[in-house]
N, CA, C and O atoms as a GROMACS GRO file, in nm:
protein
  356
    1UNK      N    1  -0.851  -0.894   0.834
    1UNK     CA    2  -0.857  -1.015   0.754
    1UNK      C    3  -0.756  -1.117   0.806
    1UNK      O    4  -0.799  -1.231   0.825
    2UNK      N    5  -0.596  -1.086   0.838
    2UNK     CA    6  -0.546  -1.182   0.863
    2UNK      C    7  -0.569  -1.262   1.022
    2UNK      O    8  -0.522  -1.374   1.045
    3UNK      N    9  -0.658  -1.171   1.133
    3UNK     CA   10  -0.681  -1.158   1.272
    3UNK      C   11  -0.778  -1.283   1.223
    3UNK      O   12  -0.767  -1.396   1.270
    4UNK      N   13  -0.836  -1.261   1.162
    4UNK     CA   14  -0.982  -1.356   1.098
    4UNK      C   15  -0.935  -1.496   1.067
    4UNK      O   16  -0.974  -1.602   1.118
    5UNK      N   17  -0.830  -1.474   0.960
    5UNK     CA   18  -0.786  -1.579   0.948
    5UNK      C   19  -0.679  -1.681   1.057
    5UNK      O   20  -0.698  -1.801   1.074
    6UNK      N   21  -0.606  -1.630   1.100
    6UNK     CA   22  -0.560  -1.684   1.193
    6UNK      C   23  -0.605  -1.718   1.328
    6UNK      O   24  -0.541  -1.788   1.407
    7UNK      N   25  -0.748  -1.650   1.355
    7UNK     CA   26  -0.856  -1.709   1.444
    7UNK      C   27  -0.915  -1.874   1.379
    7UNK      O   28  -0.920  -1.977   1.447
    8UNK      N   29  -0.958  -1.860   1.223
    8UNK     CA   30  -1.016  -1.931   1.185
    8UNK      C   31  -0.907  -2.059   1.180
    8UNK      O   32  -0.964  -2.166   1.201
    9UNK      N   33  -0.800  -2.068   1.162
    9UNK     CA   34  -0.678  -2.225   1.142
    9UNK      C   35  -0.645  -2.207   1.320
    9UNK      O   36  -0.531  -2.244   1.349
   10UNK      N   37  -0.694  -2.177   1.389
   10UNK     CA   38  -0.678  -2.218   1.531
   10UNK      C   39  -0.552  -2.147   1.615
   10UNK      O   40  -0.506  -2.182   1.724
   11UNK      N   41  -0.508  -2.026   1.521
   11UNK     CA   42  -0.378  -1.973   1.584
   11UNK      C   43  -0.471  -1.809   1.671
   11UNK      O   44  -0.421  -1.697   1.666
   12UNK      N   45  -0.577  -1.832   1.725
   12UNK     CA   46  -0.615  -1.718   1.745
   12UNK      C   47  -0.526  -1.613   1.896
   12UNK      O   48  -0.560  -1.501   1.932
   13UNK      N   49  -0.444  -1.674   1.938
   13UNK     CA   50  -0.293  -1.622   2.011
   13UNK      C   51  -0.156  -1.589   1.920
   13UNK      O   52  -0.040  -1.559   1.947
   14UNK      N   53  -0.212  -1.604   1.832
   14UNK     CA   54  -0.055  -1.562   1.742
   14UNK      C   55  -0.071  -1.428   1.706
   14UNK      O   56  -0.160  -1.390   1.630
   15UNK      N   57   0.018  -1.349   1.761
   15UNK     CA   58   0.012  -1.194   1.738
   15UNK      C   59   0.088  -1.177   1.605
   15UNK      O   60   0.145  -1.268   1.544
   16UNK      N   61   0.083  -1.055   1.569
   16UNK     CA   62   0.132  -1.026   1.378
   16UNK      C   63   0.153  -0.859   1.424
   16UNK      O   64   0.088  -0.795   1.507
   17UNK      N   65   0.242  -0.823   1.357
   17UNK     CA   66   0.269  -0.663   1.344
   17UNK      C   67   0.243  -0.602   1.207
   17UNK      O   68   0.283  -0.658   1.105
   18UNK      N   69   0.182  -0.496   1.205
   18UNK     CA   70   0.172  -0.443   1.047
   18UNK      C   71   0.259  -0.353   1.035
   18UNK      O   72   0.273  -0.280   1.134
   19UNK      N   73   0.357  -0.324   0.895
   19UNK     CA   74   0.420  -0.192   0.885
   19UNK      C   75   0.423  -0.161   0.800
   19UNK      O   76   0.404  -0.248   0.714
   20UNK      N   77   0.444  -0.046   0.759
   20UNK     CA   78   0.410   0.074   0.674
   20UNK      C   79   0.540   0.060   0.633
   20UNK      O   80   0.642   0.058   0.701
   21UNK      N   81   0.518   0.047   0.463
   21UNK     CA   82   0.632   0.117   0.362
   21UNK      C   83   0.598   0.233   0.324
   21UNK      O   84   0.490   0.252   0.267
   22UNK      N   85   0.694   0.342   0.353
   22UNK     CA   86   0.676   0.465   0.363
   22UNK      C   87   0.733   0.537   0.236
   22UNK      O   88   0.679   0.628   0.173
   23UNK      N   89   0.867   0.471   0.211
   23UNK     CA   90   0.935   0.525   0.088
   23UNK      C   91   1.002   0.445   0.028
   23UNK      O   92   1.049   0.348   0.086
   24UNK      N   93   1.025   0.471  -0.133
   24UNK     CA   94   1.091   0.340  -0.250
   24UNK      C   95   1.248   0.304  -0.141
   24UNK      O   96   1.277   0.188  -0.112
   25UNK      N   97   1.311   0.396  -0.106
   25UNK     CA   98   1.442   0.317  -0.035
   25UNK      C   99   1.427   0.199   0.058
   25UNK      O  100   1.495   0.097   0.053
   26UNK      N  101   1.316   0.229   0.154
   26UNK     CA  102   1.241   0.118   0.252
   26UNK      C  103   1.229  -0.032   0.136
   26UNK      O  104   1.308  -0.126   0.130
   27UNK      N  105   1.107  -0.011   0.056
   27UNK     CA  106   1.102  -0.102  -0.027
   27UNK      C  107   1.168  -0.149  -0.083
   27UNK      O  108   1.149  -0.269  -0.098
   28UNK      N  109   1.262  -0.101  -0.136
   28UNK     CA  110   1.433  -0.149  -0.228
   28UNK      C  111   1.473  -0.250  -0.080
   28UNK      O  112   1.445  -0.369  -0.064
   29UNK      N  113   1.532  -0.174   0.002
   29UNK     CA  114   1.609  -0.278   0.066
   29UNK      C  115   1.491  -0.403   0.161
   29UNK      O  116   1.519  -0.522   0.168
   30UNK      N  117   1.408  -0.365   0.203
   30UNK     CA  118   1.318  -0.474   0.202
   30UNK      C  119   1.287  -0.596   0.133
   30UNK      O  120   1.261  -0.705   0.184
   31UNK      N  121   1.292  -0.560  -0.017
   31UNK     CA  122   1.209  -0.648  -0.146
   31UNK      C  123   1.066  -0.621  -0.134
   31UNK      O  124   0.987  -0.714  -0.151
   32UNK      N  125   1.028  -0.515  -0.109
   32UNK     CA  126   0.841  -0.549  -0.112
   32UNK      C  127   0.831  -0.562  -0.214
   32UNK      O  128   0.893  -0.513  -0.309
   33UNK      N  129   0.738  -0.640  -0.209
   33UNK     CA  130   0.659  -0.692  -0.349
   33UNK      C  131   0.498  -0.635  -0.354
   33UNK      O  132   0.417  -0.700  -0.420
   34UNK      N  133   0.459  -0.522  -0.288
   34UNK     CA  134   0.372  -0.457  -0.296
   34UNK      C  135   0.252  -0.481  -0.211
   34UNK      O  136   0.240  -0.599  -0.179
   35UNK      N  137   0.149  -0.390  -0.160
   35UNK     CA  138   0.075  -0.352  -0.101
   35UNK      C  139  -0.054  -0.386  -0.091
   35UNK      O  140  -0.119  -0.302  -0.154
   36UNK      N  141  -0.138  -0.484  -0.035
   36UNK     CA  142  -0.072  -0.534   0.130
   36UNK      C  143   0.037  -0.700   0.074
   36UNK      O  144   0.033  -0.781  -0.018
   37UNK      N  145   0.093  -0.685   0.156
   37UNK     CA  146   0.221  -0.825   0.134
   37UNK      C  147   0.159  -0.888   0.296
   37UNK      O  148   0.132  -0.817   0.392
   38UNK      N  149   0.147  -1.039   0.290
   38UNK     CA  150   0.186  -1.098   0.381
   38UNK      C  151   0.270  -1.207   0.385
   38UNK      O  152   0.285  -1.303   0.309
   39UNK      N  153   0.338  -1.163   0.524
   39UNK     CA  154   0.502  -1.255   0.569
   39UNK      C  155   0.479  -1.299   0.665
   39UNK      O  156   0.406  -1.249   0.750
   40UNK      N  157   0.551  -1.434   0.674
   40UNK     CA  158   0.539  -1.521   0.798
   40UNK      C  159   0.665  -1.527   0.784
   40UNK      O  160   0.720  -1.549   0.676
   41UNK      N  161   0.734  -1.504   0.909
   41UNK     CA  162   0.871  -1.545   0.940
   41UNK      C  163   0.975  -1.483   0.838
   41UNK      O  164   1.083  -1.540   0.821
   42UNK      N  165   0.937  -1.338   0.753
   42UNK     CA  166   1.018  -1.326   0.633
   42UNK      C  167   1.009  -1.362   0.500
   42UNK      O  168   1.082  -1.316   0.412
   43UNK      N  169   0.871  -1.491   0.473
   43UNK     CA  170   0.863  -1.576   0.349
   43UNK      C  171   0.721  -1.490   0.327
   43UNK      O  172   0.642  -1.468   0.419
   44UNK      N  173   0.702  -1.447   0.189
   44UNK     CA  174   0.584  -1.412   0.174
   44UNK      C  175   0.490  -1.490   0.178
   44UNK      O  176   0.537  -1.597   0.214
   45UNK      N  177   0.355  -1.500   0.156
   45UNK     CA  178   0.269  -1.634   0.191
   45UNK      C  179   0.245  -1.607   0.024
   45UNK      O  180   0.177  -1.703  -0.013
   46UNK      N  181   0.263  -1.546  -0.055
   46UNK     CA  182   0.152  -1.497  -0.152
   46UNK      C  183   0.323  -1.501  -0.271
   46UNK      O  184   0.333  -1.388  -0.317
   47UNK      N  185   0.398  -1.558  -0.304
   47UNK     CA  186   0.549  -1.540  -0.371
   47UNK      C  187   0.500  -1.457  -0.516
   47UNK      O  188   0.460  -1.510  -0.620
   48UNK      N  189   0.510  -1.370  -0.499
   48UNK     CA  190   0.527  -1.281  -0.611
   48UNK      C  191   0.572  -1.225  -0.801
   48UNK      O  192   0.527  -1.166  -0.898
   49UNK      N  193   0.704  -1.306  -0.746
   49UNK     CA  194   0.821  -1.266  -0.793
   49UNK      C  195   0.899  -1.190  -0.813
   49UNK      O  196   1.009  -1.190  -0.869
   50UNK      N  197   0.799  -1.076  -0.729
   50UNK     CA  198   0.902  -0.955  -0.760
   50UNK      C  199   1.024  -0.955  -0.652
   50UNK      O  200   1.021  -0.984  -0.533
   51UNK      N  201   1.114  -0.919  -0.720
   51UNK     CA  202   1.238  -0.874  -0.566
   51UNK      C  203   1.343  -0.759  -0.564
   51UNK      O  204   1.440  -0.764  -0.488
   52UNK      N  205   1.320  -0.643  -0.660
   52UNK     CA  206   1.394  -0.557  -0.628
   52UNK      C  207   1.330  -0.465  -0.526
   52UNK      O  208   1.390  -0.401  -0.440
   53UNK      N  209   1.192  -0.467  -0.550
   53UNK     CA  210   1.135  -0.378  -0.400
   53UNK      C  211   1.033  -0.278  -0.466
   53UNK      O  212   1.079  -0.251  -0.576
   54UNK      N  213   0.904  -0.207  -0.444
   54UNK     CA  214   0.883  -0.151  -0.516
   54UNK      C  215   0.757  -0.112  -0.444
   54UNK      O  216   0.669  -0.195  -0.419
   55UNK      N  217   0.748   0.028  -0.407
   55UNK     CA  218   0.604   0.093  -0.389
   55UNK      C  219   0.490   0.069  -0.444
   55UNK      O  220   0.420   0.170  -0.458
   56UNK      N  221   0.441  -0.040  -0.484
   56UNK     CA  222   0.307  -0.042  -0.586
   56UNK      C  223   0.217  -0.112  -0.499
   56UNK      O  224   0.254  -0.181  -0.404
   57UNK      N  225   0.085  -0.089  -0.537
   57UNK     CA  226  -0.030  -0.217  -0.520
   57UNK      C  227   0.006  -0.320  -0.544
   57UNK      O  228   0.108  -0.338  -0.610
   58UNK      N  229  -0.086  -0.438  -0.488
   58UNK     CA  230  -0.068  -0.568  -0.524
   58UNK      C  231  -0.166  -0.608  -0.556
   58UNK      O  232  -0.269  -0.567  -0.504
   59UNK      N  233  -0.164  -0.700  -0.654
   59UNK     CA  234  -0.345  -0.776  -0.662
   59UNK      C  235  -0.286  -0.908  -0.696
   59UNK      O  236  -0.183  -0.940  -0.755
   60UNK      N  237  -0.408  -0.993  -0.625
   60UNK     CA  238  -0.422  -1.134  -0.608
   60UNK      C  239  -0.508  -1.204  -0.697
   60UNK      O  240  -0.601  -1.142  -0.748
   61UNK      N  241  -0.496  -1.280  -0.715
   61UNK     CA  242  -0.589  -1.364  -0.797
   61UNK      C  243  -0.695  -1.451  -0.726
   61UNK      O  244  -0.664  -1.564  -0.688
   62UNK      N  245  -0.792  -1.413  -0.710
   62UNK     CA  246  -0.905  -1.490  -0.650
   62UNK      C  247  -1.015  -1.583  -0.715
   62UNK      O  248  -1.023  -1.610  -0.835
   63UNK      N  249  -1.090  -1.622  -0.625
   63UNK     CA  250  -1.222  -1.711  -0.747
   63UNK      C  251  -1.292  -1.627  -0.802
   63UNK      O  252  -1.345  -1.660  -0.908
   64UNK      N  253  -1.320  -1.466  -0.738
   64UNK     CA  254  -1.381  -1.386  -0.804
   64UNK      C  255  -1.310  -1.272  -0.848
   64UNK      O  256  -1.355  -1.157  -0.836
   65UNK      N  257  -1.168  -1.308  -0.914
   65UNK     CA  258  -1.118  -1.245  -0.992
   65UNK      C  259  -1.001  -1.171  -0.922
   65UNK      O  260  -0.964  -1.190  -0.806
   66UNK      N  261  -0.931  -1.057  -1.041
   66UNK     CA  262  -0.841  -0.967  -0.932
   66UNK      C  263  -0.888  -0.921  -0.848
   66UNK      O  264  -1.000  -0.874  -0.864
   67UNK      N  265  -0.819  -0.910  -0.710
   67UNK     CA  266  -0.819  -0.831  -0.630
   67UNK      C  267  -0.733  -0.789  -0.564
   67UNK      O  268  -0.626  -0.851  -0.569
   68UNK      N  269  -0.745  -0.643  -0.457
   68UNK     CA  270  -0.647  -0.611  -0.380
   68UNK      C  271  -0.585  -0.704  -0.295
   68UNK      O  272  -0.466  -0.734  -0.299
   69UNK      N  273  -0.663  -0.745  -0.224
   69UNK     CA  274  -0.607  -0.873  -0.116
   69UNK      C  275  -0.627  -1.015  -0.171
   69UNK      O  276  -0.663  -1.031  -0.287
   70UNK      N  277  -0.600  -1.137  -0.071
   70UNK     CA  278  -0.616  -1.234  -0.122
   70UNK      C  279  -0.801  -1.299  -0.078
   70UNK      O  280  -0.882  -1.256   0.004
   71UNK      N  281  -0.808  -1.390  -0.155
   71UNK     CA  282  -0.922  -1.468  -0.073
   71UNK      C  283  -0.922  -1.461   0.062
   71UNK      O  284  -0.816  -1.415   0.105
   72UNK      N  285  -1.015  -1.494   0.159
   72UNK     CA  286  -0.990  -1.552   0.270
   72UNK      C  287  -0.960  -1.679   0.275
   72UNK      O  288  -0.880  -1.724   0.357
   73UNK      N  289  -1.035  -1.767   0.164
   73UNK     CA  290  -0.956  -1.881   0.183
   73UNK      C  291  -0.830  -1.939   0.154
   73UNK      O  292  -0.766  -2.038   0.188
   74UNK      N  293  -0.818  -1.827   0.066
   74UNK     CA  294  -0.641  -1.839  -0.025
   74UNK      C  295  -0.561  -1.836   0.128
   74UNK      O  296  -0.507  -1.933   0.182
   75UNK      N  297  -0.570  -1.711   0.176
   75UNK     CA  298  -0.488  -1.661   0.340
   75UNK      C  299  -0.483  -1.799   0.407
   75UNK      O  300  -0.371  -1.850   0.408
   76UNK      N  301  -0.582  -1.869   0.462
   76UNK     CA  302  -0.591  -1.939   0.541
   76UNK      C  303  -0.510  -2.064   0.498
   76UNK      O  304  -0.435  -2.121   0.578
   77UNK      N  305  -0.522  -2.097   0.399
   77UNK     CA  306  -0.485  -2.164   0.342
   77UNK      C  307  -0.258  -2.166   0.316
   77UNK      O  308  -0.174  -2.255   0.330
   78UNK      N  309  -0.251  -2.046   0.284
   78UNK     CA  310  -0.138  -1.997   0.271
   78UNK      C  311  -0.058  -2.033   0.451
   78UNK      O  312   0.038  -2.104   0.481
   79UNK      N  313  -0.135  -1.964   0.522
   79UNK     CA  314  -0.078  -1.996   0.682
   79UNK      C  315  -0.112  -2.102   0.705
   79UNK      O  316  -0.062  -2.099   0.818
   80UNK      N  317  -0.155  -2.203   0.700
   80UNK     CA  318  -0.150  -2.347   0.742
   80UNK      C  319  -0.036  -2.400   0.697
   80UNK      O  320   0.046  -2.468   0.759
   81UNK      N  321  -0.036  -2.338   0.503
   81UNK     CA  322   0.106  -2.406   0.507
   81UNK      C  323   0.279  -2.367   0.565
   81UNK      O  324   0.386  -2.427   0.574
   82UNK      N  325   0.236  -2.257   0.588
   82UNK     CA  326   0.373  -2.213   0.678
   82UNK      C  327   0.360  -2.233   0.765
   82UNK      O  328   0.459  -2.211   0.834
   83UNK      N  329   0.256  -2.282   0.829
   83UNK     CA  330   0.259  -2.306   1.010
   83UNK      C  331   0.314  -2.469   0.983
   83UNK      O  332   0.374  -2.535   1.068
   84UNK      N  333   0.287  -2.505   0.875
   84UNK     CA  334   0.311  -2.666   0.860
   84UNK      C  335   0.480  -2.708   0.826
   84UNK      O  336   0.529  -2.821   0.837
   85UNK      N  337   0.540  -2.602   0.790
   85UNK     CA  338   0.718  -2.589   0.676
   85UNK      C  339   0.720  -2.583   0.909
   85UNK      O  340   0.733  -2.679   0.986
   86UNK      N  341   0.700  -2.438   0.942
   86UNK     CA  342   0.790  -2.404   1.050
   86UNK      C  343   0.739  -2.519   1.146
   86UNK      O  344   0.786  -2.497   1.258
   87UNK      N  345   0.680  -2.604   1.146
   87UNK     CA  346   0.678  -2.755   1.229
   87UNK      C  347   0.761  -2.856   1.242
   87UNK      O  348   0.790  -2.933   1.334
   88UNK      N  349   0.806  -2.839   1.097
   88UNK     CA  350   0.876  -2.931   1.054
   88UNK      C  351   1.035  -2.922   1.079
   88UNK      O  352   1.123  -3.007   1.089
   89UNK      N  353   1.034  -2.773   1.083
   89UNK     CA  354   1.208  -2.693   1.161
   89UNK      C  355   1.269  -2.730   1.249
   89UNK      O  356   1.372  -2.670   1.282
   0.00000   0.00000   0.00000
């Protein structure tokens, strides 16, 4: 999904790493805010609020309701605007 999306806003050379939270200590000192999280540069695209850290699912709010992940257009949308903040750096 995010390969998709970042093909689709024209970054289709921008590589991304995925990693595995394995255990609540990982997540504590991390801050995850739960499963799947996406980060650009450290900033979540998706702000949560959570921040002590925490092994759980995540669900998004979409046009067709909760879900695990976000829209695709929410994503795309989300990385344009961080590609647009880190332009401006």
């Amino acid at each position: 999904m995010l390969r998709t999306a970042l093909d689709d806003i024209g970054l289709a050379q921008t590589p991304f790493k995925v990693r595995i939270i394995e255990t609540e200590e990982t997540a504590r000192a991390r801050r995850f805010a739960g499963s799947p999280s996406f980060l650009v540069d450290g900033v979540d695209l998706f702000e949560s609020g959570t921040t002590g850290g925490s092994m759980t699912c995540r669900v998004y709010s979409t046009a067709d309701g909760l879900r695990n992940v976000p829209g695709l257009r929410d994503l795309r949308k989300a990385l344009k605007v961080q590609a647009a903040r880190a332009a401006r750096v």
